[in-house]
KOLVEXTI-776065 format. One record per atom (N, C-alpha, C): z, x, y; residue in one letter. Coordinates in steps of 0.05 Angstrom, whole numbers, plus 5000, padded with zeros to 4 digits. Each point is the difference from the previous one (the first is absolute). Example, Ala and Ser with C-alpha at 12.3 -4.5 7.8 and 13.67 -1.06 7.14 Angstrom:
KOLVEXTI-776065
515652644886A500049825024A500050185024A498649935021S500150165024S501449855022S
***
This chain:
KOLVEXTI-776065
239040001707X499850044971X497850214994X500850164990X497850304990X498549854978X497550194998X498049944981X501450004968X501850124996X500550054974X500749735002X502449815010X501249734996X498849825000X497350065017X496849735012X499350054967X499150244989X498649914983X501949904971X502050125002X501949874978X499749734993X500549845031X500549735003X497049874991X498150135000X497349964996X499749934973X501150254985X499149964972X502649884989X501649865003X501449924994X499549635002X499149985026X498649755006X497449934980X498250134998X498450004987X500249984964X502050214989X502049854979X500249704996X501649955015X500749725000X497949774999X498450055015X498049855005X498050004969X499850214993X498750124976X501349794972X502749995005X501849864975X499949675005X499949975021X499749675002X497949934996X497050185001X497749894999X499350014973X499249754998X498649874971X498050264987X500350084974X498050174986X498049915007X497650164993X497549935008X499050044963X497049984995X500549944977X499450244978X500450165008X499650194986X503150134994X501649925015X502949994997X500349754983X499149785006X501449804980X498049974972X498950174999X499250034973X501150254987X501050195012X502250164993X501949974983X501649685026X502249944995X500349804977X498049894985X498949764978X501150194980X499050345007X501250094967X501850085000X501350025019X503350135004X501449764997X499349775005X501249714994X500650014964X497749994994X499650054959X503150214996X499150305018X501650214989X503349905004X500549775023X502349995012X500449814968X498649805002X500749814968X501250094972X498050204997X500950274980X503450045003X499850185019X503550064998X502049825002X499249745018X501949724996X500649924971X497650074988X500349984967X502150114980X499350305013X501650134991X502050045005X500750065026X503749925015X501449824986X498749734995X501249774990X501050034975X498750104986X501150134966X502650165007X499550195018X501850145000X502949845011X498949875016X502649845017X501649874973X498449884983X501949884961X502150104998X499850364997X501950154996X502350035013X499649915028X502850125018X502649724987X499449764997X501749854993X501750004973X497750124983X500550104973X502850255004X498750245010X501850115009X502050025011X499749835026X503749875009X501349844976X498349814985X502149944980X501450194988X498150194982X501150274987X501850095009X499750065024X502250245012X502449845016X500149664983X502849935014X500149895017X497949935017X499249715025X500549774993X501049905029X500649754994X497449774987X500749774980X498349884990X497949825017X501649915021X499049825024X497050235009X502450145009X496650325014X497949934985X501150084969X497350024978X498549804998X500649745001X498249775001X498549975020X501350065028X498950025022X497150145000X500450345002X497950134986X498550014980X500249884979X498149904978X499049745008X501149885016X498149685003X497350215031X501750085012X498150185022X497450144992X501150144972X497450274977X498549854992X500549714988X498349774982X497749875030X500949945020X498449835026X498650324998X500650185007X498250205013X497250074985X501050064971X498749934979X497049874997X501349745000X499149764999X497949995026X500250015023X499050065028X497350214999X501550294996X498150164993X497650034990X500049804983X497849964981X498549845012X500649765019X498649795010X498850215026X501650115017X498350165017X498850114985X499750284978X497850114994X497849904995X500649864987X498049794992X498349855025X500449855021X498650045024X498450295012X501450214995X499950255017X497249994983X500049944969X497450154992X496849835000X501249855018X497649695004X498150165009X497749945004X497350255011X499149865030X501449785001X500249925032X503050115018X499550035021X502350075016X501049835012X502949924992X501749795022X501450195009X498849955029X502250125011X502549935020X500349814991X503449884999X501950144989X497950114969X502250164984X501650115003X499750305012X501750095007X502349985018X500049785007X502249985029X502149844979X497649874977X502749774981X501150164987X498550184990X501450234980X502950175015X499250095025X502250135010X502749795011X498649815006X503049785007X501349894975X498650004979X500950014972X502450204989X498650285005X501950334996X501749955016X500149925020X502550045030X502549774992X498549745000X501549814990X501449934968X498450064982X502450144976X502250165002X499050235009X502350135003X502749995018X499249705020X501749885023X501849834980X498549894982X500249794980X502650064985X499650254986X501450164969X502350055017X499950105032X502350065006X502549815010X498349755011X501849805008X500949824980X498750054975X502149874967X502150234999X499750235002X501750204988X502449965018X499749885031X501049955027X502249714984X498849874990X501149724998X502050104977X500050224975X502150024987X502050165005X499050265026X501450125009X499050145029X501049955015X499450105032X498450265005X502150244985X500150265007X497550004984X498949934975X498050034979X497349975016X500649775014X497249945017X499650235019X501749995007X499350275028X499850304995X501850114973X499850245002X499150054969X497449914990X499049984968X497550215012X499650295001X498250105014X497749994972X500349944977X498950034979X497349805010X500849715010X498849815009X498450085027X501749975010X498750155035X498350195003X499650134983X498850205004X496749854993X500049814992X496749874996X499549925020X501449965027X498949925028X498150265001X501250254999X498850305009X497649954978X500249894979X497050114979X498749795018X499849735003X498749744998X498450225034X501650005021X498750165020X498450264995X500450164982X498650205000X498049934986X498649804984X498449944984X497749815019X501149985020X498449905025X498050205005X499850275000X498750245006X497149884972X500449934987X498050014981X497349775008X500549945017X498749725011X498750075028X500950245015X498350105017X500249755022X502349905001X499449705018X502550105019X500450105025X501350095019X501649755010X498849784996X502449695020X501249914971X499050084971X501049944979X503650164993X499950325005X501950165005X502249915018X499449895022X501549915027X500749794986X498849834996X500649664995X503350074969X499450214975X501550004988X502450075001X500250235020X501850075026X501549785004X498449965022X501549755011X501549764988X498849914974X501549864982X502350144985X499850264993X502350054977X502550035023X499649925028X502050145022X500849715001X499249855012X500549725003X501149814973X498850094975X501849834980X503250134984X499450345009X502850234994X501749815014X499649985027X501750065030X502349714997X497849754994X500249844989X501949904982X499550134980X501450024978X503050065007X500250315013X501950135002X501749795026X499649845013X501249955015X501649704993X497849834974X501149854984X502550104992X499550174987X502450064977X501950085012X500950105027X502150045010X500949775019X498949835010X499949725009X502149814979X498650044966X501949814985X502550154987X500050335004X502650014987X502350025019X501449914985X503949905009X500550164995X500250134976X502250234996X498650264996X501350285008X498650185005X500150194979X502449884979X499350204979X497249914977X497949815010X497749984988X498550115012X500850145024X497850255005X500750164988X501150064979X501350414986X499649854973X498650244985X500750024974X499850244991X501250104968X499350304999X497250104983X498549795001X498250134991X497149975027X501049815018X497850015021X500250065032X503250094990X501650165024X501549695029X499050095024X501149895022X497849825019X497849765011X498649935002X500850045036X498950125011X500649995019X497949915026X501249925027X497349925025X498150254995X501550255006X498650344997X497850014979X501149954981X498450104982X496949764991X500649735009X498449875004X497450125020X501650015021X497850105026X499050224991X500650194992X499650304979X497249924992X500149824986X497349844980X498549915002X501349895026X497449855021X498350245013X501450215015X498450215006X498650194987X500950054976X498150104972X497549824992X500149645000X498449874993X497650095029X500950025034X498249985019X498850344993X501950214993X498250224998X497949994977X500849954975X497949914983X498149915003X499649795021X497749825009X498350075023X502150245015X498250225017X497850224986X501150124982X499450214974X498049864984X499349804993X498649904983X497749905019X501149905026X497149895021X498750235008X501650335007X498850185004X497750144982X500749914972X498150094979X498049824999X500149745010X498449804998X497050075018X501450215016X498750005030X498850254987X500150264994X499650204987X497349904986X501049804979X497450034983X497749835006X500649795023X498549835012X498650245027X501150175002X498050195013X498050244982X501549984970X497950154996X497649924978X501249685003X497649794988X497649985020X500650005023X497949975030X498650265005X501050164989X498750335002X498150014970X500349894984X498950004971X497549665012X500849905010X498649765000X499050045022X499350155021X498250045034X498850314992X497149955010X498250235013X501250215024X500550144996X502050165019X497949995036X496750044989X499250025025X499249785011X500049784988X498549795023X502549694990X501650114990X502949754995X498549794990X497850054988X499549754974X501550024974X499549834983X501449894970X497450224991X501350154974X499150224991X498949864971X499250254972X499449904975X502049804986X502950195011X502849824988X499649745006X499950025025X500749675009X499449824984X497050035004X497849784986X499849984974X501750194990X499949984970X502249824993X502050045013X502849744994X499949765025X497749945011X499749785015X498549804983X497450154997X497449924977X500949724990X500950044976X501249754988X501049815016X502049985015X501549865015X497949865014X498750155012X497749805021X497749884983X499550074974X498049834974X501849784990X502450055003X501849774989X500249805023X500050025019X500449885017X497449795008X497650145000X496649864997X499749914981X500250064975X500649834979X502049734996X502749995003X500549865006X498849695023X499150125023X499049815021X496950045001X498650024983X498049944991X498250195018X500450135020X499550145016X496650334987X499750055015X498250215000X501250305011X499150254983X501250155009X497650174991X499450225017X497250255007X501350255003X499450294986X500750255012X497050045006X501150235018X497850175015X500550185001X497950204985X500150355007X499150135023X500650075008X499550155028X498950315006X498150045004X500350364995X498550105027X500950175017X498750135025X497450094999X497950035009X497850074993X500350345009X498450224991X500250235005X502850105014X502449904987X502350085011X500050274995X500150164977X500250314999X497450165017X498449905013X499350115026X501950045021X500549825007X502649965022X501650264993X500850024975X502850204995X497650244998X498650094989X498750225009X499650075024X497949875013X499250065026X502250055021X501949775003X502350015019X502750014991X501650014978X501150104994X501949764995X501950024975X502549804998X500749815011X501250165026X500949845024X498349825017X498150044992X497349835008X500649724975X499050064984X500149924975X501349775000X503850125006X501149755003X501549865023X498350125026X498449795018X498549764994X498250114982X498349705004X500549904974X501750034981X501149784982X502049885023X501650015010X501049855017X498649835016X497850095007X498449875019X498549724988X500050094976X498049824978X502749734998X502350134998X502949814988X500849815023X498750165026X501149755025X498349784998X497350155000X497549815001X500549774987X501549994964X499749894986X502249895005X502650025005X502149944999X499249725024X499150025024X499249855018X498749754989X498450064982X498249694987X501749974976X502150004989X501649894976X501649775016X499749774978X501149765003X502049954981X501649764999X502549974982X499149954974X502050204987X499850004968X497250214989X498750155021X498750254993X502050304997X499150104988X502050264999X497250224997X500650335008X498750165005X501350304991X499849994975X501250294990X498550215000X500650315006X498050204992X501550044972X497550114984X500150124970X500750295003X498150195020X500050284989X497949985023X500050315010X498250115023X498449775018X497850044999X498849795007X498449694996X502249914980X499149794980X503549785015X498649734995X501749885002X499749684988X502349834994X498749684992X501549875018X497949765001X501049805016X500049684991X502649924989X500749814984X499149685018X498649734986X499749865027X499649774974X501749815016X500149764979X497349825012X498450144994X497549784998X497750034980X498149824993X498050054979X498250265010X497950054980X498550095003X498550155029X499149615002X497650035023X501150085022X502949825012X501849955026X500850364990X500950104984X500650295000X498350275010X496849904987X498650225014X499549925026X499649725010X499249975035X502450165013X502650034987X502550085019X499250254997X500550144985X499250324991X497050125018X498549804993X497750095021X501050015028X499649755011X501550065030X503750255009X499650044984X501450265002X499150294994X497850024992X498650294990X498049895032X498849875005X498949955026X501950085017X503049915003X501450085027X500450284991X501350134982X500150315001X497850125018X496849974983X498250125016X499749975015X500449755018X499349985033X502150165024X503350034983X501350165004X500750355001X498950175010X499550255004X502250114996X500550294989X501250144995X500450175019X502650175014X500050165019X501850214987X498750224980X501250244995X502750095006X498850085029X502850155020X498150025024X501949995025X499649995030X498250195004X497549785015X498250265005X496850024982X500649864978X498650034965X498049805015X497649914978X498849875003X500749684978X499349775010X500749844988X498449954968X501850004975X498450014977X499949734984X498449924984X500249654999X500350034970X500949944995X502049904968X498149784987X500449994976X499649724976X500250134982X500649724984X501249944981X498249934976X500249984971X499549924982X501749904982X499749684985X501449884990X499749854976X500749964987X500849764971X501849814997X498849734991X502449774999X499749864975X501350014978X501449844990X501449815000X500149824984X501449745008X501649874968X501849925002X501049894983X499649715001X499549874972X499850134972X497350054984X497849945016X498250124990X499050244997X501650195017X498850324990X502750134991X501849874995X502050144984X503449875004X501150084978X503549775001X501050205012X501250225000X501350145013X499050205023X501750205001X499850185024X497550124990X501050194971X497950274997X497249915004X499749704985X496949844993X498750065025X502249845019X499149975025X498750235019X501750144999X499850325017X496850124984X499949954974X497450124984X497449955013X500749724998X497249805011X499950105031X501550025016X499150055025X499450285003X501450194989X498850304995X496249984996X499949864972X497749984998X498149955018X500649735013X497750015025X500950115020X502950145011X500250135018X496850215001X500450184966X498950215000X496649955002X498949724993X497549965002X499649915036X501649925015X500150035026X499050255011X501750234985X499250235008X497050085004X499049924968X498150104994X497749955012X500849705014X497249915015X500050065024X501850145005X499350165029X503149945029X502649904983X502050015009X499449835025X503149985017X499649775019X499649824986X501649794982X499149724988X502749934985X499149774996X501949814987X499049854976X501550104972X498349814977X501949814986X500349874998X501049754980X498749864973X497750194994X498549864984X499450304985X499449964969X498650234986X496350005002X499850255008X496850005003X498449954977X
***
């Protein structure tokens, strides 16, 4: 196998793996407002769906159809509203979405196997209907949820297939597969549908994948693969809601390199971001569960840690201790250069309810850290 096919199979594997794995949360806070946006158009689809029954009456449909589809426009309706209305709760269930889309998949399984019970061919070849399998799937893309896309897939194929294999199972006679307004219901043209519903669900997981890569490029530090400004700006909440809730403690910490623009003068860039990396192993090594470690910008970084105050600066300290005892090595050959740090900790909720409060207050004594001669850790205003 040549390199071109190794790495094909590579990124193709890695795809996959990418779509089954659970959002992380800067994706599922993404996906909370694309859930809202998906509610929105369920809203609106549903109005619209009123009309199509109205209109087959108009234009001469059978009456059975029209009741069918107006009792279908009234549930969807009716539905719509009860999801939106969840969607716009300021907590996230996230059950939601999986009920919402087996909801879209299964209505429209629904509308077609009444239309099925007054007339065979109606059920199977009503593309007016069918065609909401292709919306209900493509509306999966708004949710940024890659096993959400697959999973809808997988259902609109399994309750079609289903369907279609019912309805040819109970009919006897074959002139209730033909009519002239919904033509000839055929095995073909079934399977046809089924393979349009699997490309759809390819096409829509591919976009899934698309924008979930360029949420990870908007949400990661390109040089050292930490959670960037974005991140922590649509995490923030989620992890205050979460301490709040469980009564819990939660601390930021500013972080800033001591005489870093030495470094980039004297030795240049590439030096530079050497030892931010060097600083990111160090630290990355002493983080425990449920700490996180984002850079902000150049050589500034926070480090989120669900503990009070006091237990926050002892951790923070014993980490501006390991940096320094930890030496810096330029480039091969160089002499070894010793790093520290200067820092600020805030804590919620006494130095502030949100992010900005928070980030202020530790700036503040970040910058009086400075002033007293850098290398230090303050948690307290002087």
């Amino acid at each position: 196998m040549g390199d071109f096919e190794t790495h094909t199979l590579s990124d193709l594997r890695d795809s996959w793996c990418r779509l089954l794995a659970r959002p992380d949360a800067l994706m599922l806070e993404l996906g909370a407002g694309g859930e809202l946006l998906v509610a929105r158009l369920r809203a609106a689809l549903s109005l619209f769906l009123l009309l199509l029954p109205l209109i087959n009456l108009v234009g001469g449909g059978k009456y059975g159809e029209t009741m069918i589809g107006l009792v279908g426009a009234v549930m969807a309706i009716v539905m719509s509203q009860v999801w939106l209305a969840l969607a716009r709760q300021p907590q996230r269930y996230r059950w939601l979405p999986w009920a919402t889309t087996t909801y879209d998949i299964s209505l429209t399984t629904l509308v077609l196997a009444g239309f099925a019970l007054d007339s065979p061919v109606t059920g199977l070849n009503s593309m007016v209907v069918w065609v909401f399998y292709l919306i209900a799937i493509g509306m999966t893309a708004l949710r940024n949820d890659g096993r959400l896309t697959l999973y809808s897939g997988t259902l609109a194929l399994a309750q079609y297939a289903l369907l279609s294999v019912t309805v040819f199972a109970l009919v006897r006679n074959p002139d209730q597969l033909a009519s002239i307004d919904y033509g000839t219901a055929t095995a073909s043209n079934q399977i046809q549908r089924l393979v349009l519903l699997a490309l759809m669900t390819a096409i829509t997981a591919t976009i899934v994948y698309r924008m979930q890569k360029l949420v990870d490029m908007s949400g990661t530090d390109g040089l050292t693969g930490l959670p960037n400004r974005t991140w922590l700006v649509h995490r923030f909440p989620g992890m205050l809601d979460a301490t709040r809730s469980n009564g819990g403690s939660l601390s930021v910490c500013l972080i800033d390199l001591d005489y870093f623009k030495r470094i980039n003068d004297e030795l240049g860039h590439l030096a530079g971001d050497r030892a931010l990396k060097h600083v990111v192993d160090v630290l990355n090594q002493q983080m425990q569960d449920g700490d996180w470690l984002a850079r902000l910008g150049g050589e500034e970084f926070t480090l989120l840690l669900p503990l009070p105050t006091g237990r926050a600066w002892e951790r923070l300290e014993t980490m501006r201790r390991t940096v320094a005892s930890q030496p810096f090595l330029p480039e091969h050959g160089a002499e070894l250069m010793r790093l520290t740090f200067s820092a600020g900790v805030a804590s919620w909720p006494q130095d502030g309810a949100d992010l900005s409060q928070l980030l202020r207050r530790a700036d503040l004594r970040l910058r009086h850290a400075k002033q007293e001669g850098r290398n230090r850790v303050l948690a307290r205003d002087p």
